[in-house]
C-alpha positions, 0 to 999 in steps of 0.5 A: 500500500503507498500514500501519497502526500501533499502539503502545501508548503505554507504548512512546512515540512515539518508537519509533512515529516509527522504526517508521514510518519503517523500514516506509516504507523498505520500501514505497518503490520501489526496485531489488532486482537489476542484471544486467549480463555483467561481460565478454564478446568482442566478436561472441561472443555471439548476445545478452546481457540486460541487466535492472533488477529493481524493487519497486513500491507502489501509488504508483509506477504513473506510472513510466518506466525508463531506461538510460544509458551511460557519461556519455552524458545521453542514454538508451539506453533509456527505457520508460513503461509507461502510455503503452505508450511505448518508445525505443532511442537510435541506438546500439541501432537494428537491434540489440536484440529487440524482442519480448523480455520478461522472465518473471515479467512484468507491465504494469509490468515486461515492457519493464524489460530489454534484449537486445542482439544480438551487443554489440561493443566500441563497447558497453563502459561503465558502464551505469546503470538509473534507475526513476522515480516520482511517489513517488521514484527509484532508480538502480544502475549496473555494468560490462560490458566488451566486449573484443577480443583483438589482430588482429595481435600481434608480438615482432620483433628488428631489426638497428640497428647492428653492435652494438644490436637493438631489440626491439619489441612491437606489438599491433592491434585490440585492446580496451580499451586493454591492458597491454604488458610486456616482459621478460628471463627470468632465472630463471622466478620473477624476470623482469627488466621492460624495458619497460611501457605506456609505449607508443611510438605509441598509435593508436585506429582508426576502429572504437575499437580500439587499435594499441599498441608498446613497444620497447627497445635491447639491446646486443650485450653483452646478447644475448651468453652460452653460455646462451639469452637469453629475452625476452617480451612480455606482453600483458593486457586489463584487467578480464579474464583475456585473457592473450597472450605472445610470445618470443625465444630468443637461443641461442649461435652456434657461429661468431662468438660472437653469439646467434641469436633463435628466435621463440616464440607461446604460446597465448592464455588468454579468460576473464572476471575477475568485474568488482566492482559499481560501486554495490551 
């Protein structure tokens, strides 16, 4: 594409310089869109698309399209469209539609986007697109996070001595690496922290998920009272609203004084917070 400018030259050559300069800024390739899901559950969904929406001159017909995650130097993806050449790295082997195109389409713009099946947790990054040129680049990256809530997540109450429980909080299988927080509820409003994400013992398994635990002593003394003692544990999956509680309910004992725990599951809250642009 060519502009032709005309400028009086009362006006001076200095503004022609701007002017040319602004209307070469628009004509250069460039990245208008980045659609990346912000977060969805690991094995949820039958597909997600993942799509890089460009502008392109005459210039840019020697162009090639890359995907890259995380800090992998490696791309995932990479397309030229004038060689008809298209490569999925390992990691997407058996697990994108290969004859999926976008819509409008075009010989430059057909193969631009991705569409993986089902996407697990091993997925979950930063994805970045860059589209190249002999004329010029442009790159924009976001986040997509594939999470899995817990397998197994318990509140347990275990007899140290004749006067000290621990209370421990566990979680597995879940992705990423979640916040743990317990506490004693004192009032709804105010509840008193006992413990938080300084975990006891953090495994990451095979699969990449995490088996996590807190625990804290409490004293006979603490657990005594004619009213219910209630503890929690407060399980979050950062970036998400995926939110899981459990609960013990120390109620008075009418023989020896000493509080029995009751045990208590709340329901788990799925949903996605909308995760910032990394680039705009």
């Amino acid at each position: 594409m060519r502009f032709e400018l005309s400028c009086p030259l009362r006006r001076g050559i200095f503004f022609c310089f701007i002017l040319g300069v602004r209307l070469a800024g628009l004509a250069a390739l460039q990245i208008t869109r980045l659609s990346v899901p912000p977060c969805i559950q690991s094995g949820s969904q039958e597909s997600v698309v993942l799509d890089c929406e460009y502008n392109l001159t005459e210039k840019d017909k020697s162009m090639v399209v890359k995907w890259f995650l995380n800090n992998d130097p490696e791309p995932i993806y990479q397309w030229i469209p004038e060689l008809n050449s298209r490569h999925f790295s390992y990691r997407l082997e058996g697990r994108v539609n290969m004859k999926y195109t976008v819509s409008p389409s075009d010989d430059y713009t057909k193969y631009r986007a991705i569409k993986i099946l089902r996407p697990t947790i091993d997925l979950s990054g930063l994805y970045t697109c860059t589209v190249g040129s002999l004329s010029g680049s442009d790159s924009k990256e976001k986040l997509m996070i594939v999470y899995s809530p817990p397998t197994v997540f318990t509140l347990n109450s275990t007899c140290i001595s004749g006067e000290k429980e621990r209370l421990s909080c566990q979680a597995e299988g879940v992705f990423p690496l979640p916040h743990l927080a317990m506490y004693e509820v004192t009032s709804p409003a105010r509840p008193r922290e006992l413990a938080a994400n300084s975990f006891d013992s953090e495994i990451q398994t095979i699969t990449g998920a995490y088996n996590v635990e807190i625990s804290r002593e409490l004293t006979m003394e603490d657990l005594r009272g004619k009213e219910p003692k209630v503890f929690k544990c407060v399980l979050s999956i950062p970036g998400t609203k995926y939110q899981a509680e459990r609960s013990v309910v120390y109620y008075p004992a009418a023989t020896d004084g000493h509080n029995v725990p009751v045990y208590v599951n709340v329901t788990l809250l799925a949903t996605c917070l909308l995760v910032l642009n990394l680039l705009l």
